[in-house]
VOPAGU-2260 file (C-alpha; in pm, 1 decimal, decimal comma):
REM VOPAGU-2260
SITE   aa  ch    i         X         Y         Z
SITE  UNK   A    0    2370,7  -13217,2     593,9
SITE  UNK   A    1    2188,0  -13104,7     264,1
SITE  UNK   A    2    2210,5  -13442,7     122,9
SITE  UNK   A    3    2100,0  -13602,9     426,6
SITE  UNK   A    4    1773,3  -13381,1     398,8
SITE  UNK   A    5    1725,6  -13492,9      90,2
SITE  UNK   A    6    1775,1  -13846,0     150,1
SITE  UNK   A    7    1497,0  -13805,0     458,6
SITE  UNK   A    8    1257,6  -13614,2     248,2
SITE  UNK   A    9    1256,9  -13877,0       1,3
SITE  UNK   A   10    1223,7  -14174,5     217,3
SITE  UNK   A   11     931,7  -13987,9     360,7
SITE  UNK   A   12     737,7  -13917,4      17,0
SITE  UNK   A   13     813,2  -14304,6       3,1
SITE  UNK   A   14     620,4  -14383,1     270,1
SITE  UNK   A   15     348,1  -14189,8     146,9
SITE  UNK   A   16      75,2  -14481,7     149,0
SITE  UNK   A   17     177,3  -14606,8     469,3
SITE  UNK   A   18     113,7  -14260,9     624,9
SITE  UNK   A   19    -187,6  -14219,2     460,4
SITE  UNK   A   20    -322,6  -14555,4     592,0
SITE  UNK   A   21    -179,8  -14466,8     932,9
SITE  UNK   A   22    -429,5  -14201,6     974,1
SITE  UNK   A   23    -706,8  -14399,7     853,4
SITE  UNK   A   24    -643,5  -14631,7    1078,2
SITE  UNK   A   25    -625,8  -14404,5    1378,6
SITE  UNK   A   26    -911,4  -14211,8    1228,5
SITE  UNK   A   27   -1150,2  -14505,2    1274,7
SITE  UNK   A   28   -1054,8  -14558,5    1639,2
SITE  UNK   A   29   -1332,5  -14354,5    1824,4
SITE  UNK   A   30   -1174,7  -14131,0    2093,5
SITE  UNK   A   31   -1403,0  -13868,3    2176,9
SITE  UNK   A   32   -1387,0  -13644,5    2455,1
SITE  UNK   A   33   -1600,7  -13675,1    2633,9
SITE  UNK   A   34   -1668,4  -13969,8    2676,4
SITE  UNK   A   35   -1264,9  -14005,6    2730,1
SITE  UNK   A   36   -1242,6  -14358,3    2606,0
SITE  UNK   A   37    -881,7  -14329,6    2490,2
SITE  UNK   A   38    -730,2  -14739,5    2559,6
SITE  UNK   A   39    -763,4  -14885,8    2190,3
SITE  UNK   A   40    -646,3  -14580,9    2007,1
SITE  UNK   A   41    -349,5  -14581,5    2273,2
SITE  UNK   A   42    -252,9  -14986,1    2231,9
SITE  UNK   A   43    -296,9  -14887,6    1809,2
SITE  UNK   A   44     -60,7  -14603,6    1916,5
SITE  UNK   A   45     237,7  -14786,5    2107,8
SITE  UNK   A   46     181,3  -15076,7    1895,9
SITE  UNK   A   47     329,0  -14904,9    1614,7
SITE  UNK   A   48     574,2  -14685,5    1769,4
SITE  UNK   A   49     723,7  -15057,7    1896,5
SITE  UNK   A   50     727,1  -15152,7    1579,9
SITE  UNK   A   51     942,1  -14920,6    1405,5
SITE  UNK   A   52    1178,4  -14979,3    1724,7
SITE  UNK   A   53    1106,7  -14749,9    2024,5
SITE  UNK   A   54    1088,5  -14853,2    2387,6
SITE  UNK   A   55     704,5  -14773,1    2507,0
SITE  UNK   A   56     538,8  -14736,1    2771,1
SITE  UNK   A   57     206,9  -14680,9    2839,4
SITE  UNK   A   58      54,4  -14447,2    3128,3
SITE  UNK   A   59    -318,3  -14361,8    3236,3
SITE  UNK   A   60    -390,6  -14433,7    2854,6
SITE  UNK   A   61     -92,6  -14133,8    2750,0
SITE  UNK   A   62     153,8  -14328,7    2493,4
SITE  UNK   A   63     529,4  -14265,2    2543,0
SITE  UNK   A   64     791,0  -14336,5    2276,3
SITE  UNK   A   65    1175,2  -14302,3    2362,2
SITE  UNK   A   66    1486,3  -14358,3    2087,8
SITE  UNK   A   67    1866,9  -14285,2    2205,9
SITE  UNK   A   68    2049,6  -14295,8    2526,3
SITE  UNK   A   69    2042,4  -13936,9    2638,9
SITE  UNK   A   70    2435,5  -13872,0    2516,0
SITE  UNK   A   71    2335,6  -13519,9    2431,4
SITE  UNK   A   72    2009,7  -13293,2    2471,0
SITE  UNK   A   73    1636,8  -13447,6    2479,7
SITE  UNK   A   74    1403,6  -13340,7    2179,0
SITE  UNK   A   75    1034,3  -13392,5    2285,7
SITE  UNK   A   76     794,4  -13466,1    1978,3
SITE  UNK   A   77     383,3  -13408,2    2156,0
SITE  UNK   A   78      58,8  -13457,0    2022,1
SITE  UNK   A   79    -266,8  -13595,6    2097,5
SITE  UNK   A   80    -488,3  -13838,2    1959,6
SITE  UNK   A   81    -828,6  -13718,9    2184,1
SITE  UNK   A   82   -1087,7  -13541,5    1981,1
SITE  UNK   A   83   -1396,1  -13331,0    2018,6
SITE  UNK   A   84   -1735,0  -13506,7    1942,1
SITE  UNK   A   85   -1815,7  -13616,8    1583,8
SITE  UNK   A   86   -2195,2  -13412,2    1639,3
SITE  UNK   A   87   -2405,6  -13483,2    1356,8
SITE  UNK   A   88   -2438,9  -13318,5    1050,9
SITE  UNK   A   89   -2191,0  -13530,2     865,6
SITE  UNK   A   90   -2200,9  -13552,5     480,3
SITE  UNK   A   91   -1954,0  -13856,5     504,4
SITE  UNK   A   92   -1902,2  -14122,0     797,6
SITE  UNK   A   93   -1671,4  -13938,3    1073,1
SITE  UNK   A   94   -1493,0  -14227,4    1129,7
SITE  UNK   A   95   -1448,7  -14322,3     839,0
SITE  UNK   A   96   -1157,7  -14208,1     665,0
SITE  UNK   A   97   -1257,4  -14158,6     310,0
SITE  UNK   A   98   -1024,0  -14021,1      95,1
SITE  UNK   A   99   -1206,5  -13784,7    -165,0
SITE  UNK   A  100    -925,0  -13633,6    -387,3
SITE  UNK   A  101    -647,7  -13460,3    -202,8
SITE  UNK   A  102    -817,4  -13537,9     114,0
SITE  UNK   A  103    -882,2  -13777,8     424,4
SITE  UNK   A  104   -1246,1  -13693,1     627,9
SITE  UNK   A  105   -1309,2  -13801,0     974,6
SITE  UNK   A  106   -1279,9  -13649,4    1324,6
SITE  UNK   A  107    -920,3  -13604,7    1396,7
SITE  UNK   A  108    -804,4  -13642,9    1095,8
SITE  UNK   A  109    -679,4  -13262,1    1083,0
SITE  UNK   A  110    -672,9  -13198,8    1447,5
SITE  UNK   A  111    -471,7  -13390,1    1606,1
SITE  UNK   A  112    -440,5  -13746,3    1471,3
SITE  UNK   A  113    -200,6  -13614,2    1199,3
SITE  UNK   A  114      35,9  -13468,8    1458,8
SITE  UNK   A  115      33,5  -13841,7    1603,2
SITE  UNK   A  116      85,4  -13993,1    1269,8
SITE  UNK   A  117     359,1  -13707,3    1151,8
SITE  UNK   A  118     544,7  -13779,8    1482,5
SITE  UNK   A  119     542,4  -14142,1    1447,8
SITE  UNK   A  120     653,9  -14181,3    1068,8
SITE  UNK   A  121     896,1  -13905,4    1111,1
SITE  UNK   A  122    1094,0  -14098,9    1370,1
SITE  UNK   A  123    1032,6  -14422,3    1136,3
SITE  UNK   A  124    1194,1  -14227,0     826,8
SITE  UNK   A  125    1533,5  -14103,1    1035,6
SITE  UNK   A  126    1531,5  -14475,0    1127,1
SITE  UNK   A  127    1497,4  -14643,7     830,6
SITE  UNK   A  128    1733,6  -14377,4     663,2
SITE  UNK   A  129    2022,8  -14522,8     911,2
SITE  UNK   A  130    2056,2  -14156,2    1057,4
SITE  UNK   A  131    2265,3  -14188,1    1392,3
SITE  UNK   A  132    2113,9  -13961,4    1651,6
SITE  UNK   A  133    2268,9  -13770,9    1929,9
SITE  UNK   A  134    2109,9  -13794,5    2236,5
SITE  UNK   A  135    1757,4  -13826,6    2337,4
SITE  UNK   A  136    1440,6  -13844,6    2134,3
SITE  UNK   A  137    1090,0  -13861,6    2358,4
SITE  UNK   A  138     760,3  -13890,4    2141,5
SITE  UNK   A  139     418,9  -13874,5    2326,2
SITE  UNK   A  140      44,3  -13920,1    2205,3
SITE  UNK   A  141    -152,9  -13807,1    2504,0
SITE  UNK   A  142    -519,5  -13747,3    2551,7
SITE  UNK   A  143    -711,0  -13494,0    2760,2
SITE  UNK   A  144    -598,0  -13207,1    2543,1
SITE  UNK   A  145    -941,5  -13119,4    2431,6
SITE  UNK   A  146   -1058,0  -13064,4    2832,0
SITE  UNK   A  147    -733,3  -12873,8    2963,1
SITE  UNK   A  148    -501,5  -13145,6    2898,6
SITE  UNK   A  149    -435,6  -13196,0    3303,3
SITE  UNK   A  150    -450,2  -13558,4    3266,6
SITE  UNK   A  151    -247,6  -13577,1    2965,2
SITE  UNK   A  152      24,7  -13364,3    2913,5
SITE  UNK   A  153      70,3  -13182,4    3237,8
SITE  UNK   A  154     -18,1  -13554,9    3389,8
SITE  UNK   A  155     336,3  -13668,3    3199,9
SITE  UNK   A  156     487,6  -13412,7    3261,0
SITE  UNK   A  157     444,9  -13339,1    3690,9
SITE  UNK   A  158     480,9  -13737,4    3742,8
SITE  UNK   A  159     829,4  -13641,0    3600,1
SITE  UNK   A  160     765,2  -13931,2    3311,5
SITE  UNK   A  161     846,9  -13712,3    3048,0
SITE  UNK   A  162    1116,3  -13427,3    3033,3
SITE  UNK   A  163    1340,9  -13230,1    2796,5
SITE  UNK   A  164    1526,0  -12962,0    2629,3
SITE  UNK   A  165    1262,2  -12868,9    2340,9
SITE  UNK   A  166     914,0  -12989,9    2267,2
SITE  UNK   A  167     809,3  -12965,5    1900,3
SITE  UNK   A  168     449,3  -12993,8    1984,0
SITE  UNK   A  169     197,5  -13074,3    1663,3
SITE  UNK   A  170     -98,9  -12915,2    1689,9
SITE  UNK   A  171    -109,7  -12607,0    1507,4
SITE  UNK   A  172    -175,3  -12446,5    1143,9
SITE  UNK   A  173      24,4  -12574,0     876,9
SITE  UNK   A  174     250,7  -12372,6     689,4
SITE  UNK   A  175     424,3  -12222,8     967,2
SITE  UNK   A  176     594,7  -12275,0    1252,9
SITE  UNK   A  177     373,0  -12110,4    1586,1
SITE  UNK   A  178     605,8  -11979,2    1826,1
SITE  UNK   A  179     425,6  -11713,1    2024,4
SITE  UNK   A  180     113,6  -11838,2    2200,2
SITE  UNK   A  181    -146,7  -11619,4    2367,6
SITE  UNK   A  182    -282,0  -11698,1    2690,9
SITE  UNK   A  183    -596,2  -11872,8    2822,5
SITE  UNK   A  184    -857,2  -11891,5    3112,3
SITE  UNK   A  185   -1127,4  -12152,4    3197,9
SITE  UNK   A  186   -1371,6  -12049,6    3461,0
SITE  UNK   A  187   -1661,3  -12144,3    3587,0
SITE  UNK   A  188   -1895,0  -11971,6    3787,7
SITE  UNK   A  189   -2142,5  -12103,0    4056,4
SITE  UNK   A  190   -2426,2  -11849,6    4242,0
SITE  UNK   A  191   -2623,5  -12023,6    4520,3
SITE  UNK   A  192   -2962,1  -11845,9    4627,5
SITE  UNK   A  193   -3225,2  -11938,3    4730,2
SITE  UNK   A  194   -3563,9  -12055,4    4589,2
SITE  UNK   A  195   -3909,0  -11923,0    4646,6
SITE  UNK   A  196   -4245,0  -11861,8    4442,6
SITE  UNK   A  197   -4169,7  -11580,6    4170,4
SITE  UNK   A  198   -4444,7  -11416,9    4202,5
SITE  UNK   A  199   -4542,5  -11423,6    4562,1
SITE  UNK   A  200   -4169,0  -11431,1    4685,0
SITE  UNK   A  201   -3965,0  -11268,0    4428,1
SITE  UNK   A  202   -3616,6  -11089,6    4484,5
SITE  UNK   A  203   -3681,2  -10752,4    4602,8
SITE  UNK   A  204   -3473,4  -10539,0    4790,1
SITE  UNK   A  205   -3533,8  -10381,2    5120,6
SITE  UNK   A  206   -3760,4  -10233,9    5273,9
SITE  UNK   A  207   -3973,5  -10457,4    5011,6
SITE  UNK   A  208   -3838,8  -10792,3    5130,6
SITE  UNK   A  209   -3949,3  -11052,0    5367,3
SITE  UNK   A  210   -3790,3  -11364,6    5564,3
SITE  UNK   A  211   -3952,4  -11542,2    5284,2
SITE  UNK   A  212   -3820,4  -11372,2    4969,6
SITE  UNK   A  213   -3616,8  -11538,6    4686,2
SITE  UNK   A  214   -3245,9  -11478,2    4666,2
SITE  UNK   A  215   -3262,5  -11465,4    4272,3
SITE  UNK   A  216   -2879,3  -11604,5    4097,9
SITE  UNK   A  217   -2966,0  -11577,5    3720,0
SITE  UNK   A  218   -3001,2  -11162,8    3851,9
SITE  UNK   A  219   -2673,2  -11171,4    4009,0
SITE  UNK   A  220   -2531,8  -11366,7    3732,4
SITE  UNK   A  221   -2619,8  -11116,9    3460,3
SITE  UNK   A  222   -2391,3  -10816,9    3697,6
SITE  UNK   A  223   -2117,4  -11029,5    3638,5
SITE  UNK   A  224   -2178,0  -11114,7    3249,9
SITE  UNK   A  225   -2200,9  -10679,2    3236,4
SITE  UNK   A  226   -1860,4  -10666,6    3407,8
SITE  UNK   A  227   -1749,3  -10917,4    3179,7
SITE  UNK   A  228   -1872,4  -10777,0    2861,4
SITE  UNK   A  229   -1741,4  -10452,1    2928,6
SITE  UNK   A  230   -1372,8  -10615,6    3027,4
SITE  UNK   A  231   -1418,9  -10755,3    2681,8
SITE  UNK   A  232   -1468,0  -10402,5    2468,4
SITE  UNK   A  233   -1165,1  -10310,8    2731,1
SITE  UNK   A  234    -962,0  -10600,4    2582,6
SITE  UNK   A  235   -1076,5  -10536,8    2222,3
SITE  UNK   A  236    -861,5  -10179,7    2217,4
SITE  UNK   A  237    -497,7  -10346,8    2193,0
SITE  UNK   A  238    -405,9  -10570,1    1923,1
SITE  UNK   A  239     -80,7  -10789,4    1948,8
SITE  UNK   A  240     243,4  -10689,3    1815,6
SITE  UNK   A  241     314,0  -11041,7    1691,8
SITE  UNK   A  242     269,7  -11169,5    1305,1
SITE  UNK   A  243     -66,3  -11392,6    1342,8
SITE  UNK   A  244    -150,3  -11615,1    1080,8
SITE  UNK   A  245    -469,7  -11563,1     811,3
SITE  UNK   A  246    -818,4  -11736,4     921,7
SITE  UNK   A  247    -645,5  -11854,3    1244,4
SITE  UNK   A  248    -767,9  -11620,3    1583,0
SITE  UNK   A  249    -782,2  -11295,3    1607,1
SITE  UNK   A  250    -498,7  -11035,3    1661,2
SITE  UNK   A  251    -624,3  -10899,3    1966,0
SITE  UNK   A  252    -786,3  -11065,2    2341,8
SITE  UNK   A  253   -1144,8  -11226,7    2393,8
SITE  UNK   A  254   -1394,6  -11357,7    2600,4
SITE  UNK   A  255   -1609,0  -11641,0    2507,8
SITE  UNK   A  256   -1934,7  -11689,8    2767,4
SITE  UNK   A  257   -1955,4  -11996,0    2643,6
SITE  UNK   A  258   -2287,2  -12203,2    2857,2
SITE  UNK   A  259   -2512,5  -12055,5    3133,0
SITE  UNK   A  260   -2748,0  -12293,2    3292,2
SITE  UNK   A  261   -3001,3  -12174,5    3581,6
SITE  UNK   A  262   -3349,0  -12189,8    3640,0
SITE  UNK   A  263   -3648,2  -12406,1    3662,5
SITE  UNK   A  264   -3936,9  -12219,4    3601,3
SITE  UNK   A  265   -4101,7  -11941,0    3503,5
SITE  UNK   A  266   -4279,2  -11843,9    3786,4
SITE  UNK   A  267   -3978,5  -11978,8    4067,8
SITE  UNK   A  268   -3696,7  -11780,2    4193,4
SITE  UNK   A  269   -3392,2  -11962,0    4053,3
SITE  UNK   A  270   -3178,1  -12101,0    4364,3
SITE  UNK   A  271   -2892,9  -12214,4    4139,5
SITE  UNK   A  272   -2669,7  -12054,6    3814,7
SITE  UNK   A  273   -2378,2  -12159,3    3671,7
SITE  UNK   A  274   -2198,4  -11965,0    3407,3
SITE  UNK   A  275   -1908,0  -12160,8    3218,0
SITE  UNK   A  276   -1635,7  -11871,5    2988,7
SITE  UNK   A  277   -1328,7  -11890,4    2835,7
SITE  UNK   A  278   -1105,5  -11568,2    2798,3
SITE  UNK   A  279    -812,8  -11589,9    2557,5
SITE  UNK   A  280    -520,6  -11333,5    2543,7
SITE  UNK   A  281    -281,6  -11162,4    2319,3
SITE  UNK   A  282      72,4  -11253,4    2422,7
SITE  UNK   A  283     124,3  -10875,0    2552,1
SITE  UNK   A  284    -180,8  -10960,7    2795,5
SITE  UNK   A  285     -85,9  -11126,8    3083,7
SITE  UNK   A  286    -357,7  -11364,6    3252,1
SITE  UNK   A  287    -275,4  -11294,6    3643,0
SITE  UNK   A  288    -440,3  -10927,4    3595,4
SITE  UNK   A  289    -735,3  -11055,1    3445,4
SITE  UNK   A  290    -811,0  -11306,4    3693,2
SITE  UNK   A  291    -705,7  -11026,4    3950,6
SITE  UNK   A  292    -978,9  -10794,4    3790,9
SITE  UNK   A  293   -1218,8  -11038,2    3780,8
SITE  UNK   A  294   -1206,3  -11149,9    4176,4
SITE  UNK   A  295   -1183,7  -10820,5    4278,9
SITE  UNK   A  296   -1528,0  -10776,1    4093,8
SITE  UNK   A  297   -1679,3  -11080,9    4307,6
SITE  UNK   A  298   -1547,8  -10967,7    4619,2
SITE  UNK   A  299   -1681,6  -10579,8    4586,5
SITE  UNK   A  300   -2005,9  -10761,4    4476,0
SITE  UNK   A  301   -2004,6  -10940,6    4788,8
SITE  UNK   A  302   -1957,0  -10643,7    5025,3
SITE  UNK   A  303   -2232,5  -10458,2    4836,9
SITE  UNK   A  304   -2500,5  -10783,6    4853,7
SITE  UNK   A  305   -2482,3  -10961,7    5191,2
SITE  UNK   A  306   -2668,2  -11264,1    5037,1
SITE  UNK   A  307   -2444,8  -11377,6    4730,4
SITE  UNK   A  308   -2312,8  -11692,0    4748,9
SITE  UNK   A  309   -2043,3  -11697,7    4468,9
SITE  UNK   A  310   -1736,3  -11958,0    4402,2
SITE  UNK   A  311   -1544,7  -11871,8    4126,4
SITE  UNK   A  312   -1301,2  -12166,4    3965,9
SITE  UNK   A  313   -1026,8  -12134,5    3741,0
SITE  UNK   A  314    -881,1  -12491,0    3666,1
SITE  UNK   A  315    -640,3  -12356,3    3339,9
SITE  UNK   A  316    -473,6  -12053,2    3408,0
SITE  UNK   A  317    -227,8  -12018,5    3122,9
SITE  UNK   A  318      33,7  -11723,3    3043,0
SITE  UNK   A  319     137,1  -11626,3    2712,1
SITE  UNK   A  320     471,5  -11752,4    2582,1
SITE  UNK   A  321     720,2  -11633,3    2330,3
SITE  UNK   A  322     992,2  -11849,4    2198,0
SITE  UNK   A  323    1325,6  -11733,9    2196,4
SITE  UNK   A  324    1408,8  -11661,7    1827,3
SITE  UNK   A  325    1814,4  -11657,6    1868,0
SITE  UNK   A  326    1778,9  -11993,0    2021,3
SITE  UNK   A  327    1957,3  -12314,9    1824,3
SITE  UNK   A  328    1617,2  -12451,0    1846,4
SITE  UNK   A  329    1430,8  -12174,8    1709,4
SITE  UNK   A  330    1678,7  -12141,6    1433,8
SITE  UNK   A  331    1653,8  -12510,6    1330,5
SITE  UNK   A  332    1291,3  -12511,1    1326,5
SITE  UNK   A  333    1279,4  -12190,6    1106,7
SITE  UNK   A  334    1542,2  -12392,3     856,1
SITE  UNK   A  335    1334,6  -12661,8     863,5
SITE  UNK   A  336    1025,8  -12493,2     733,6
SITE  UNK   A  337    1198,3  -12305,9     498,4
SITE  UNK   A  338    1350,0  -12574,5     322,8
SITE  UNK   A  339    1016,9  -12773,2     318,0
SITE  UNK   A  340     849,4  -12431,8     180,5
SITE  UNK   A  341    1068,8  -12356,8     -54,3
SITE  UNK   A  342    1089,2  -12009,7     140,2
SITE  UNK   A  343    1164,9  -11871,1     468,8
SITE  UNK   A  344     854,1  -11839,3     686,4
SITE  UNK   A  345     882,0  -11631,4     986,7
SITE  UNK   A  346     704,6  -11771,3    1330,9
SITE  UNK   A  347     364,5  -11705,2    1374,1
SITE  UNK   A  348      99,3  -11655,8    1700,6
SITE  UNK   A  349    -126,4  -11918,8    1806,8
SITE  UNK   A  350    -406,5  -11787,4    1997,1
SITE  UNK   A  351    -646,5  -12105,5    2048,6
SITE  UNK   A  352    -554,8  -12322,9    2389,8
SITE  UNK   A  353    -295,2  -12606,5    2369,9
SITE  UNK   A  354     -83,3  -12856,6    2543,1
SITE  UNK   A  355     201,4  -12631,6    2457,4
SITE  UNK   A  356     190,6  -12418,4    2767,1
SITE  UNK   A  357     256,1  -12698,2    3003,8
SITE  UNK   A  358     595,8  -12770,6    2839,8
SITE  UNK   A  359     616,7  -12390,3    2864,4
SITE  UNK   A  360     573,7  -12339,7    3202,5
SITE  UNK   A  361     857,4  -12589,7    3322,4
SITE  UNK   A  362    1084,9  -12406,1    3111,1
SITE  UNK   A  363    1092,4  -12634,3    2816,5
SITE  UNK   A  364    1121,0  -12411,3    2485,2
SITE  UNK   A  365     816,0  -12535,8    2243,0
SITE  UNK   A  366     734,9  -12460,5    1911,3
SITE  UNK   A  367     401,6  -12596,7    1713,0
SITE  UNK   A  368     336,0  -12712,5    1431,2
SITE  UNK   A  369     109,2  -12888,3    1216,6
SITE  UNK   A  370    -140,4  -12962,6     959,2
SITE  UNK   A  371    -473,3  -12782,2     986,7
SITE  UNK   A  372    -553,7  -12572,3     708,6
SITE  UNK   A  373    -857,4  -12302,0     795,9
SITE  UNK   A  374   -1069,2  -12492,0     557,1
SITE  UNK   A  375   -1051,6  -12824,3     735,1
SITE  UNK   A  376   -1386,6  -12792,8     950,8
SITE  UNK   A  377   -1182,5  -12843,7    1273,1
SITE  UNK   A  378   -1461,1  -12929,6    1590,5
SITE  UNK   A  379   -1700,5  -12925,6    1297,7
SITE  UNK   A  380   -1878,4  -13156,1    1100,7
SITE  UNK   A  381   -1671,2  -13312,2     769,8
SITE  UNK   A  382   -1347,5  -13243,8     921,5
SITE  UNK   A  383   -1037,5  -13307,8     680,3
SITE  UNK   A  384    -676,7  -13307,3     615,6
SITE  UNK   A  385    -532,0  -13214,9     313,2
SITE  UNK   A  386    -256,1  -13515,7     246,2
SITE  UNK   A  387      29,3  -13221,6     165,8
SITE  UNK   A  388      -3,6  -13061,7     480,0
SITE  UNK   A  389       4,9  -13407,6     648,3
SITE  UNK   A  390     339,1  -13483,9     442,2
SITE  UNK   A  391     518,1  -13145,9     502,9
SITE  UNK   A  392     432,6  -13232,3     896,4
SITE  UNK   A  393     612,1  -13579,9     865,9
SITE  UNK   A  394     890,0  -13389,5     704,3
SITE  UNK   A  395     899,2  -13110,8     991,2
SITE  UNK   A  396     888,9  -13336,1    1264,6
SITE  UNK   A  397    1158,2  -13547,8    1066,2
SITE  UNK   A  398    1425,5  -13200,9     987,6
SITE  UNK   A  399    1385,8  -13086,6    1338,0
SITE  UNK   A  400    1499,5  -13374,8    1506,3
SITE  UNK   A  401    1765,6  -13477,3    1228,1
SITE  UNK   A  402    1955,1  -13152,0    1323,7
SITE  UNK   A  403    1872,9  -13070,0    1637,2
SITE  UNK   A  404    2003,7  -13393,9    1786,3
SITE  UNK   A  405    2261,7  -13456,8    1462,3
C-alpha cells in the first residue's frame, strides 16, 4: 500500500497546473451568498467531475458526483463552492485569481473552492492511477453553507439523495485533520410594541401611563442583550478539554450579537426591534441548555411585562460532535495526514459553523479538512490560498479514500 501512496502522491504533484487552473477557474465564477446565484459555478462543477468519469447529477443547483457500485462501504467527499460577499476593499480583483508567488487571491479561493477543487482532482488522480476501488465513492459541491447550509447539505441529505458511511468534509484549517466540532446557534429575535410620540407618549410604567403610551422594544430588547451578556461571562469560565488549533477559535464558548435594527426616530417610541446573534460552543457545552436558558428568560419576561410581544427563532440548532478516534475511519484519516506531514498530527477542534454537523446528526462519522491557513483573509478582503495547502488537500482527500475503500 506504501507504493501505491507514492504512486498517488506523485500523479497528484503532476497535476499540479491543472489544479491550480481549476481553482482559477472556479474562482472567477461569482457565487456569492447572498445573492445565491449558484447555476454556472454548479454546470463548471459537474462538467468536470463528468469528465474525469463520474455519473452526475445535478439538484436545486447542489452538484453530486458518484464512482463504484456500492460493493463495500460509501465514503462521502463534501464541500461547497458558495461564498461570502467579495465587500470592497480589495488590493487585487476578487475574482480574479491572480497568482502572486506561492499564492492564488480571490473570494473562495481558501474557503471553500479549494475543498471543491481538492475533492475533484483527488478522485481524478486514484482514477488516472488505475486504483480499483471498493465500494462506493459520493462527492458533493453544495451551496447554502454560508447561510446554515439547509438548502445544501441538509437539502441532500433529508431528500435521501446523498448517504454514507463517512463524510470527509473540506472545509477546515489545513494542517490537521478537525475531528471535534463545537456547537452552534442562530437566533433571531423579534419585539413588537407599539408606536407613539417619544416625548408626549413615551414608555412609562404605571401609575404614569396612559391608553396612549408607547410600548417601547429597543427597551425590552436591551433586558435581553443584559441576560445575554451575562450568559456570555457565564460561558467564558470553562475552556474545552479538546486540542484546538493556533489562530483558529477560541478554546472556550461565545456569543456573537451580531445586528440589531429598531427604531425610526428620535423623538418616536420604536414599535419594532429585531436582534440577530450567534452563540458558538465548546464541545463539552451542549446547545439544548442554552436554548433552554434562554426561553425560559423570555417567558419569565413575559409574566413580569403583560405587553411584550416576543418570538424568538432558532433555524440552526447544532450539537457538538466528537469523532470516534478508535474508529477505521479515524485511524485512516490520522495515517493519511501523517504521511502527507511527514509527522503524526493528532485531531484538532473546529469551533466556527459547518456543513459537518448535518452528516453528524444522521449518524454519519465526519472528519474536516482543508486548506485555510489563518493568514488567508477568509470573509475578508484579499482572500488567498497558499498552493501547498491546496496540494496536501488533493493528497488528503486522495489517501483517505485510497484506503478506506481499498
Amino acid at each position: 500500500m506504501a507504493d501505491l501512496e507514492k504512486l498517488i502522491i506523485d500523479k497528484i504533484d503532476s497535476m499540479r497546473d491543472g489544479i491550480i487552473k481549476f481553482l482559477q477557474e472556479i474562482v472567477r465564477i461569482p457565487s456569492e451568498n447572498p445573492p445565491s446565484k449558484y447555476k454556472e459555478v454548479a454546470k463548471f462543477v459537474e462538467r468536470k467531475m463528468r469528465d474525469i468519469g463520474l455519473k452526475t447529477s445535478i439538484k436545486r443547483n447542489n452538484v453530486i458526483g458518484e464512482l463504484g457500485n456500492g460493493d463495500g462501504p460509501t465514503l462521502i467527499f463534501n464541500g461547497h463552492f458558495d461564498t461570502v460577499e467579495a465587500f470592497k476593499g480589495w488590493s487585487k480583483d476578487p475574482f480574479g485569481a491572480e497568482i502572486v508567488g506561492d499564492k492564488i487571491y480571490g473570494r473562495g479561493a481558501s474557503d471553500d473552492k479549494s475543498s471543491v477543487t481538492a475533492e475533484i482532482f483527488a478522485i481524478q488522480a486514484l482514477l488516472e492511477a488505475g486504483v480499483d476501488l471498493k465500494g462506493k465513492l459520493i462527492v458533493t459541491a453544495v451551496g447554502d453553507e454560508e447561510t446554515g447550509g439547509l438548502r445544501g447539505a441538509e437539502y441532500l441529505l433529508s431528500s435521501g439523495l446523498v448517504s454514507g458511511d463517512a463524510c470527509l468534509l473540506g472545509d477546515a484549517a489545513n494542517g490537521y485533520p478537525f475531528g471535534y466540532c463545537g456547537g452552534t446557534l442562530y437566533i433571531t429575535i423579534t419585539i413588537k410594541g407599539k408606536t407613539a410620540h417619544g416625548l408626549a407618549f413615551p414608555d412609562l410604567p404605571p401609575p404614569y401611563r396612559n391608553e396612549n403610551s408607547g410600548i417601547n422594544t429597543i427597551e425590552r430588547m436591551v433586558k435581553i442583550m443584559n441576560f445575554l451578556l451575562k450568559l456570555k461571562e457565564e460561558l467564558l469560565e470553562k475552556t474545552t478539554n479538546y486540542p484546538t488549533s493556533d489562530g483558529w477559535g477560541s478554546n472556550v464558548s461565545s456569543i456573537n450579537l451580531a445586528e440589531i435594527h429598531g427604531g425610526t426616530k428620535i423623538t418616536t417610541v420604536p414599535d419594532r426591534c429585531y436582534l440577530h446573534l450567534s452563540i458558538n460552543t465548546i464541545p463539552e457545552q451542549d446547545v439544548a441548555s442554552i436554548r433552554k436558558r434562554l426561553l425560559d428568560f423570555v417567558e419569565k419576561m413575559k409574566e413580569e411585562d403583560p405587553d411584550l410581544d416576543i418570538t424568538v427563532q432558532m433555524p440552526i440548532a447544532m450539537e457538538p460532535q466528537v469523532i470516534d478516534e478508535s474508529s477505521e475511519f479515524a485511524k485512516i484519516v490520522l495515517k493519511a495526514a501523517e504521511k502527507i506531514h511527514g509527522e503524526k498530527r493528532e485531531f484538532k477542534t473546529l469551533m466556527p459553523s459547518t456543513d459537518a454537523h448535518w452528516f453528524q446528526e444522521r449518524g454519519i462519522p465526519t472528519i474536516l479538512v482543508g486548506a485555510s491557513a489563518r493568514d488567508n483573509n477568509i470573509h475578508s478582503e484579499d482572500e488567498f490560498v497558499y498552493i501547498k495547502d491546496l496540494m496536501d488537500l488533493v493528497k488528503m482527500f486522495a489517501l483517505t479514500a485510497l484506503n478506506y475503500l481499498k
